[in-house]
VEXDREN-2710 file (C-alpha; in Angstrom, 1 decimal):
% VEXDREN-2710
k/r/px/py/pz
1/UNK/-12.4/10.2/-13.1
2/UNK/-10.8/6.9/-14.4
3/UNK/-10.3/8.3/-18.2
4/UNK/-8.5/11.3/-17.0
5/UNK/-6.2/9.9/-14.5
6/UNK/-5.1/7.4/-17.4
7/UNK/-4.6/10.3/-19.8
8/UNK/-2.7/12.0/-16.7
9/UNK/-0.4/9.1/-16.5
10/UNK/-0.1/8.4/-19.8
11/UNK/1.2/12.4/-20.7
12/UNK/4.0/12.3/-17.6
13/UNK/5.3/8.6/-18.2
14/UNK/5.0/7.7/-22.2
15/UNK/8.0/7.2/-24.3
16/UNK/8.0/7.8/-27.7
17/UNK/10.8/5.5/-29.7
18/UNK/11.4/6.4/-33.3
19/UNK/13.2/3.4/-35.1
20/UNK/15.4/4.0/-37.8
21/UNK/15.6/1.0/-40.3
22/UNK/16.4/-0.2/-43.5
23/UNK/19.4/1.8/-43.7
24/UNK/23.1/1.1/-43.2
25/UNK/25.3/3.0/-41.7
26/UNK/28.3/4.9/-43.9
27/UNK/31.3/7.3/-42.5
28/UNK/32.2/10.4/-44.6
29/UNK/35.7/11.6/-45.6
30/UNK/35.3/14.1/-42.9
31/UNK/35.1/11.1/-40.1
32/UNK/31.2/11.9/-39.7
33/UNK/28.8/8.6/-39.4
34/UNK/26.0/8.7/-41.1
35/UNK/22.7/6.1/-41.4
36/UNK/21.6/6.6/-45.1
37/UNK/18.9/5.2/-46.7
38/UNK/16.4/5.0/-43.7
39/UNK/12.7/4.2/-42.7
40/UNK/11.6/5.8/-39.9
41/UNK/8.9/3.7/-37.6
42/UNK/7.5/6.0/-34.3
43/UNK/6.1/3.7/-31.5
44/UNK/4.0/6.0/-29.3
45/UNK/2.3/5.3/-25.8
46/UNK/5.1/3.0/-24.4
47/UNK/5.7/2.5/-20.1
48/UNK/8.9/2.0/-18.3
49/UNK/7.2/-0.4/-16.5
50/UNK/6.4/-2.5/-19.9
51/UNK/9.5/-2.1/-22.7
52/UNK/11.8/-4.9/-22.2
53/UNK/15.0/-5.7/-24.1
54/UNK/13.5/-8.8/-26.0
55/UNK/10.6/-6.5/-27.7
56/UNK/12.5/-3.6/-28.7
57/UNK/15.4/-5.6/-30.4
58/UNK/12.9/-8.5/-32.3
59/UNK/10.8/-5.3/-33.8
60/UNK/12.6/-6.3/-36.4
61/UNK/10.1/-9.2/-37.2
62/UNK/7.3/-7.2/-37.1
63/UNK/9.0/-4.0/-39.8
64/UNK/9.4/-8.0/-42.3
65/UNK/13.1/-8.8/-41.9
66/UNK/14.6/-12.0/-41.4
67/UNK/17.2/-11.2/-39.3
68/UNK/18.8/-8.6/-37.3
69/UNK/22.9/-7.3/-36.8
70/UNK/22.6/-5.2/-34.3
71/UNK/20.1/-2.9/-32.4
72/UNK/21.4/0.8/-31.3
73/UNK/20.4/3.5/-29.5
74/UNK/21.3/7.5/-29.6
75/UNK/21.8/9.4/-26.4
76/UNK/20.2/12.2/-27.3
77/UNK/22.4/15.7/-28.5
78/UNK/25.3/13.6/-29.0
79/UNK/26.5/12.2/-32.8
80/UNK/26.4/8.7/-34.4
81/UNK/29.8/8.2/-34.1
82/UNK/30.1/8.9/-30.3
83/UNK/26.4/8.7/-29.1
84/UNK/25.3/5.4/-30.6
85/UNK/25.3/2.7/-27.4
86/UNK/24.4/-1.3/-28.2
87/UNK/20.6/-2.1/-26.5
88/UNK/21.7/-5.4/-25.6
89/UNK/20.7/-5.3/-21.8
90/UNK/18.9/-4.5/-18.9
91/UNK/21.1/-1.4/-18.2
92/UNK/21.1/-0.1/-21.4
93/UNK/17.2/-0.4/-21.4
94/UNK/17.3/2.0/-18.2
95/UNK/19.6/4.5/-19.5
96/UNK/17.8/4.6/-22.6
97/UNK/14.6/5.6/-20.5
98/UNK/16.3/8.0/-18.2
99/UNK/17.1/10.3/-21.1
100/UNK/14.3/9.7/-22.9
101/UNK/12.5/11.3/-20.3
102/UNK/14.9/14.2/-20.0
103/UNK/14.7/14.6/-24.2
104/UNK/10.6/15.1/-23.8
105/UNK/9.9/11.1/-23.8
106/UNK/11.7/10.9/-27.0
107/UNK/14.5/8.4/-27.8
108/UNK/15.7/7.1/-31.3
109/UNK/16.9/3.2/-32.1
110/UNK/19.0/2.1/-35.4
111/UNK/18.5/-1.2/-36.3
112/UNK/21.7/-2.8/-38.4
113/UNK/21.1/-5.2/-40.8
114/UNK/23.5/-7.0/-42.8
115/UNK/27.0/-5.6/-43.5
116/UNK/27.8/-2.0/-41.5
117/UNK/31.0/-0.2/-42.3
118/UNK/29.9/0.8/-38.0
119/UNK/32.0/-1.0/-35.2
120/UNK/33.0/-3.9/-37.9
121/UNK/31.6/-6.8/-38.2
122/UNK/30.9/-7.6/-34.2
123/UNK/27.8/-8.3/-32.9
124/UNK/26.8/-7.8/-29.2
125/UNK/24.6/-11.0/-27.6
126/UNK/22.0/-10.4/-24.7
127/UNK/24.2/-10.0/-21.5
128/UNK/22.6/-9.8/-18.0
129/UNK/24.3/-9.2/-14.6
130/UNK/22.8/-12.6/-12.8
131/UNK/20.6/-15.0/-13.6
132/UNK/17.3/-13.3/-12.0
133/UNK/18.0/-10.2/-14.5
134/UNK/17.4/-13.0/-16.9
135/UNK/14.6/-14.4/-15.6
136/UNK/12.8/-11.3/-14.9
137/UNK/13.6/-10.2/-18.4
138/UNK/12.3/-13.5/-19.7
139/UNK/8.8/-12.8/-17.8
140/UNK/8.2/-9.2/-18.9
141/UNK/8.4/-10.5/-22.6
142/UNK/6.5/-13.0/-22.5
143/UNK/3.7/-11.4/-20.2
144/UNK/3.9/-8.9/-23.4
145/UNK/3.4/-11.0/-25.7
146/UNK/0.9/-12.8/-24.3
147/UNK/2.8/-16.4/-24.0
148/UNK/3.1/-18.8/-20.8
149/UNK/6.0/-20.4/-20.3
150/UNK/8.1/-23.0/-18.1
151/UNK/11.3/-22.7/-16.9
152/UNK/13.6/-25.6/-17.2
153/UNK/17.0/-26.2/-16.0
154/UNK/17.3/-24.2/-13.3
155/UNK/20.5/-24.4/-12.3
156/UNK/23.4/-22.0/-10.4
157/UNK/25.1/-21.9/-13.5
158/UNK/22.4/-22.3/-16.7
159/UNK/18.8/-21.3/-17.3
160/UNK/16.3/-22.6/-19.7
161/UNK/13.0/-21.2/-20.9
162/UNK/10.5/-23.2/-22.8
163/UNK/6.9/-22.8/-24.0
164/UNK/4.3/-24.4/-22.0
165/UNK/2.8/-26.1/-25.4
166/UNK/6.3/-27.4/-26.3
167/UNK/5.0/-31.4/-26.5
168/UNK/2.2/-29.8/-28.9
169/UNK/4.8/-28.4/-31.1
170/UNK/5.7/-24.7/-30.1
171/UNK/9.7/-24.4/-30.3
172/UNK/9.7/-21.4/-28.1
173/UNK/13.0/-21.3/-26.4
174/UNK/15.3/-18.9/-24.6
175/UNK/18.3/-20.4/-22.5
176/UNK/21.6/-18.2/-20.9
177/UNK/24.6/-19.8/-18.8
178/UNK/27.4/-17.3/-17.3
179/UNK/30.4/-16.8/-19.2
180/UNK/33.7/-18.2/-19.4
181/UNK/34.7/-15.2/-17.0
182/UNK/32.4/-15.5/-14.6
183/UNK/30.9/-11.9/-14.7
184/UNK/27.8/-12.2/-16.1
185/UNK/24.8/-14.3/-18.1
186/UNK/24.8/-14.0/-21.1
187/UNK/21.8/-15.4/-23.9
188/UNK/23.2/-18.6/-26.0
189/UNK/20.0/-19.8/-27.7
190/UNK/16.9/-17.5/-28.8
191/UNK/14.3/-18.9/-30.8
192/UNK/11.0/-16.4/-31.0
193/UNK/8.9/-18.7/-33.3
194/UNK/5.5/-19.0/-31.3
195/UNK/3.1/-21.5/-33.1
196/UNK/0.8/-21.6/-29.9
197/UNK/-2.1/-19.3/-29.3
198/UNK/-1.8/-15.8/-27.6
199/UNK/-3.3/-16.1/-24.0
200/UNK/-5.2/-13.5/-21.8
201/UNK/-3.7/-15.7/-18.5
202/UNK/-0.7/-15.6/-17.7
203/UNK/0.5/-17.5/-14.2
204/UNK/4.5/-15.6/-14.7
205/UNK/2.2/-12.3/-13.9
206/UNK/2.0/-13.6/-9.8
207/UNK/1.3/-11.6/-6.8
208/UNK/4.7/-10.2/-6.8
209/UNK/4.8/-8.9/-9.8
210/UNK/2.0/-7.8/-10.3
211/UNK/2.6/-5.2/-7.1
212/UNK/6.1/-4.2/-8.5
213/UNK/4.2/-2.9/-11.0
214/UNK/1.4/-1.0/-8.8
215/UNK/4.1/0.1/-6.1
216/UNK/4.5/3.3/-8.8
217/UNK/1.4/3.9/-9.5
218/UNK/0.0/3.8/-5.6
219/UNK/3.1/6.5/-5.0
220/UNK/0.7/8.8/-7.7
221/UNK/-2.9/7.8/-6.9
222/UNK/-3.0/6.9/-3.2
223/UNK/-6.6/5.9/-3.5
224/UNK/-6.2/3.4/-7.0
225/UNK/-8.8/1.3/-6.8
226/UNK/-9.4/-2.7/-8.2
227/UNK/-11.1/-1.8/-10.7
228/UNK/-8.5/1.3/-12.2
229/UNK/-5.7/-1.1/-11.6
230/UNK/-7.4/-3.9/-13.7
231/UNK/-8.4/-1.9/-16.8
232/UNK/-4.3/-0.8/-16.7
233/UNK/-3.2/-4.2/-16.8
234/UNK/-6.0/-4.8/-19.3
235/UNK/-5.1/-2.0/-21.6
236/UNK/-1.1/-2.7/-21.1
237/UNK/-0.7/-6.3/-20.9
238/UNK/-3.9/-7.4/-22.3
239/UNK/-4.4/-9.6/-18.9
240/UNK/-7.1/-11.0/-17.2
241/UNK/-6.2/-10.9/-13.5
242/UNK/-7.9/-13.2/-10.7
243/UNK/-9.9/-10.6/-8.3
244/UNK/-8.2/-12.2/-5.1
245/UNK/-4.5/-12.6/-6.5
246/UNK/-4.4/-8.7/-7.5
247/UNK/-6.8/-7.5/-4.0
248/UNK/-3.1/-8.9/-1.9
249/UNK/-0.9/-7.1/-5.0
250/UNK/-2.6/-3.7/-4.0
251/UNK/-1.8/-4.3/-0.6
252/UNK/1.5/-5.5/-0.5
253/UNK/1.7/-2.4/-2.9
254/UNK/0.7/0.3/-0.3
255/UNK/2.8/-1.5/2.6
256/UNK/6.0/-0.9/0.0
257/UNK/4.9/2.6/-0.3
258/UNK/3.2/3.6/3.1
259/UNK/5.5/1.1/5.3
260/UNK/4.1/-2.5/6.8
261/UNK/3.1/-1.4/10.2
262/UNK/3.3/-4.9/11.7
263/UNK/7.2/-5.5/10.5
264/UNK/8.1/-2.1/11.5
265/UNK/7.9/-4.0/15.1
266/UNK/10.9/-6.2/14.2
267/UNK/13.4/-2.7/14.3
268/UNK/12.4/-1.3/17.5
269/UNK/16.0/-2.6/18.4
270/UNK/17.3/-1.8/15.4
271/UNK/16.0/2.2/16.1
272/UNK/17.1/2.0/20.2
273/UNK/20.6/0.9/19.0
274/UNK/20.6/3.9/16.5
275/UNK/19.9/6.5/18.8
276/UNK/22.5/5.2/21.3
277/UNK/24.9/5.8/19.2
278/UNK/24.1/9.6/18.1
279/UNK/23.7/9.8/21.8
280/UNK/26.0/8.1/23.9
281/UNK/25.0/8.6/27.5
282/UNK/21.4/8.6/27.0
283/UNK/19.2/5.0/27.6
284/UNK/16.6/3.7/25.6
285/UNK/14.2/1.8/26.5
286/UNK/11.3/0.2/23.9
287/UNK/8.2/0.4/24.6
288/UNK/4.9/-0.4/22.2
289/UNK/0.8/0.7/23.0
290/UNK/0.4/-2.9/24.6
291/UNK/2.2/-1.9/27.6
292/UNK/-0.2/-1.4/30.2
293/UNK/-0.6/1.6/32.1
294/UNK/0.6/1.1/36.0
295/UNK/-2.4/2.3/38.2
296/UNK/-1.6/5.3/40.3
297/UNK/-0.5/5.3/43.7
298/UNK/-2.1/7.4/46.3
299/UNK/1.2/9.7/48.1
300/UNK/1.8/8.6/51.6
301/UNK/0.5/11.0/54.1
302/UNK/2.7/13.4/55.9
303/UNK/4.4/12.9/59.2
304/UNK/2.5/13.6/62.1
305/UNK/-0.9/13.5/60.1
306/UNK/-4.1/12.0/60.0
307/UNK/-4.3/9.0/57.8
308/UNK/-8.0/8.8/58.2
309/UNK/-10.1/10.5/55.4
310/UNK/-12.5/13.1/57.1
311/UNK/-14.9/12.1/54.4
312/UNK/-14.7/8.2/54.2
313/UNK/-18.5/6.6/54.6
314/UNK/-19.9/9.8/52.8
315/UNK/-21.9/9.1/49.6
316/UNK/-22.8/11.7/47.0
317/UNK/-26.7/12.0/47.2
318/UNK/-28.2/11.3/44.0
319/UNK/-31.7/11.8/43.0
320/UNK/-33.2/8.1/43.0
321/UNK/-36.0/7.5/39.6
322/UNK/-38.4/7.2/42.3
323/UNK/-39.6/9.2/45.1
324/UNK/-40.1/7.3/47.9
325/UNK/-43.0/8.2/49.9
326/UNK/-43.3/10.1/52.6
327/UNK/-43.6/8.2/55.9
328/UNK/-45.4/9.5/58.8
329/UNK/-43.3/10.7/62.3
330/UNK/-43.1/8.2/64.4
331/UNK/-45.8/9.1/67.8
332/UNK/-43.4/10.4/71.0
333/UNK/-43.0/8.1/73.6
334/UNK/-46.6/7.8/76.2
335/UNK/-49.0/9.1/73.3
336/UNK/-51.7/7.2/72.3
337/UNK/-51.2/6.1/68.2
338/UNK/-55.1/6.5/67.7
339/UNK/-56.2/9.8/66.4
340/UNK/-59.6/10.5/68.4
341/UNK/-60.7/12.6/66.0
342/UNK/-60.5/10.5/63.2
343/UNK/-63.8/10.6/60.7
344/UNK/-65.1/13.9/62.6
345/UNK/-65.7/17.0/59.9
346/UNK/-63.8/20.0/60.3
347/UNK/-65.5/21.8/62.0
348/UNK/-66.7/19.8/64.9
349/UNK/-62.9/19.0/65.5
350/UNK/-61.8/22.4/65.6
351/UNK/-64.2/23.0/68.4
352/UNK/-63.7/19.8/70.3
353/UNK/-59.7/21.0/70.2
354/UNK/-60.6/24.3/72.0
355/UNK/-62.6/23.0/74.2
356/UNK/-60.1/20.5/75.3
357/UNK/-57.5/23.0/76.1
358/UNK/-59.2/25.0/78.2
359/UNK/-61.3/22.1/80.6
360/UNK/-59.9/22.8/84.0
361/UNK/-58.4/20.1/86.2
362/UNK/-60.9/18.3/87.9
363/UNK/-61.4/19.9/91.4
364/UNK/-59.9/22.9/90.4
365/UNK/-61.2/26.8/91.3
366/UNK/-62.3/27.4/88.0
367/UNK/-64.7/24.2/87.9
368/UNK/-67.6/25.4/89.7
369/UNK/-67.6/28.7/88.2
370/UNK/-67.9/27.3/84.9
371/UNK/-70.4/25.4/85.7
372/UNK/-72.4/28.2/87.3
373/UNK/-72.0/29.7/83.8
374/UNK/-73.0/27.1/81.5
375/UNK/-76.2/27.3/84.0
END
């Protein structure tokens, strides 16, 4: 499942840059600009997320030359002579991916070496719009390449970036200021010469950017999981993330994309003051799930009526686990509680019953008479 959601991504978000080199460029009679003599190198499989300015324009190094005029690129369906833009910032970089995407992920890049009959003899430094443009720039090339760095000289109005080996040797060094006009950094000093060995750790790839870099892919796989997002930043960046450090990246990753549920408390006021002013006359009034729910109150009874409750005292009868046993009535008031009869057999009581019902009285008519009988 892994594999093909990486060739998924990989289909709807890869650039394909072809650099044009070796060539110089040359304007014919007609007024047409043309780069003759050219190389062409394809780089295949590159992110947004990873190109930076840095790596595309010191390519260079890697084609073997020793140094580098300038670094264009074409907006596609438009000529050399009016199409060809200067990659010498962040903005640029942007552009350049936004119609590379519209062009089928394909964008080409002229590199300029040496003398150019093109835009004369000018070169265009590194320009960024503030000093954290830099500093972010700075980061993404050296997370790409695999170097850890320090930055020195912080200051409102300069920047230095150093190699973390530099007392071992390693000249490493990128440093920007802001211009004599005040309206933007731009690079001074750029040496690329690593001595130091590449690293698989990198402490500039922190929590926060390492979920500026998820927040995308959590928008098109809402269930990424640790181990998908570490084999990207494996196969991208070639890093080797601590388990804890990227577990808070994927969740401050999905609050950026599905909302922080605990700071959307903070602009219940901010929402009550918004609806009063679509609707004037109308009151607001917040309220969250911790309120607690008044109890209800029993309506008073009518005038006139009864405020007793016919039914007050009475208890629904409910069947008990146990039966309780059955208790005997209790004898009427005179009787005697002895049972006469008790341990006589059937029989014999049956006819001691009749017999005592019809005895007469004691001096009675019917007592001689029955005794004349029974004689």
């Amino acid at each position: 499942m892994g594999a093909e959601r990486n060739e998924e991504d990989q289909m709807d978000d890869d650039i394909t840059i072809v650099i044009h080199h070796r060539g110089s460029f040359e304007t014919k009679e007609d007024g047409e600009v043309v780069y003759v003599g050219d190389q062409i190198e394809q780089l295949f499989g590159l992110e947004e997320d990873t190109l930076d300015v840095f790596s595309i324009r010191n390519y260079y190094k890697i084609l073997g030359y020793d140094n580098l005029k300038e670094c264009w690129w074409l907006a596609p369906g438009r000529p050399l002579k009016t199409g060809l833009r200067a990659l010498s910032h962040d903005k640029e970089l942007l552009e350049m991916c936004f119609h590379a995407k519209n062009n089928e992920g394909v964008v080409h890049v002229y590199l300029e070496h040496g003398n150019s009959e093109h835009e004369g003899d000018e070169t265009h430094p590194l320009k960024f719009n503030s000093k954290h443009d830099f500093i972010e720039a700075v980061r993404e090339f050296t997370i790409q390449e695999g170097r850890q760095i320090n930055f020195r000289r912080n200051e409102s109005y300069r920047v230095r970036a150093v190699c973390k080996y530099k007392k071992e040797g390693c000249k490493w060094v990128a440093y920007a200021s802001m211009d004599h006009e005040e309206t933007c950094w731009q690079m001074k000093t750029f040496n690329n010469n690593h001595i130091c060995a590449r690293r698989t750790k990198n402490r500039v790839a922190n929590r926060k950017w390492l979920a500026s870099k998820l927040v995308k892919k959590i928008r098109k796989y809402p269930n990424l999981k640790h181990g998908e997002a570490s084999d990207y930043f494996k196969r991208k960046c070639d890093l080797d993330l601590n388990k804890s450090s990227l577990t808070r990246a994927l969740s401050d990753a999905r609050n950026i994309v599905y909302g922080d549920a605990a700071a959307q408390y903070t602009l219940l006021r901010d929402y009550a003051e918004t609806l009063l002013k679509s609707n004037p006359r109308s009151t607001v009034t917040p309220a969250t799930r911790s309120d607690k729910l008044q109890p209800k109150r029993k309506a008073s009874p009518a005038p006139g009526s009864s405020s007793v409750d016919p039914l007050q005292g009475v208890t629904s009868a409910t069947r008990s686990d146990k039966l309780q046993p059955k208790r005997k009535a209790s004898p009427a008031p005179g009787s005697s509680s002895v049972d006469p009869l008790q341990g006589v057999s059937v029989g014999i009581s049956s006819r001691m019953a009749g017999f005592m019902k019809f005895v007469p009285t004691p001096g009675g008519s019917h007592h001689s008479n029955l005794l004349g009988r029974n004689e």
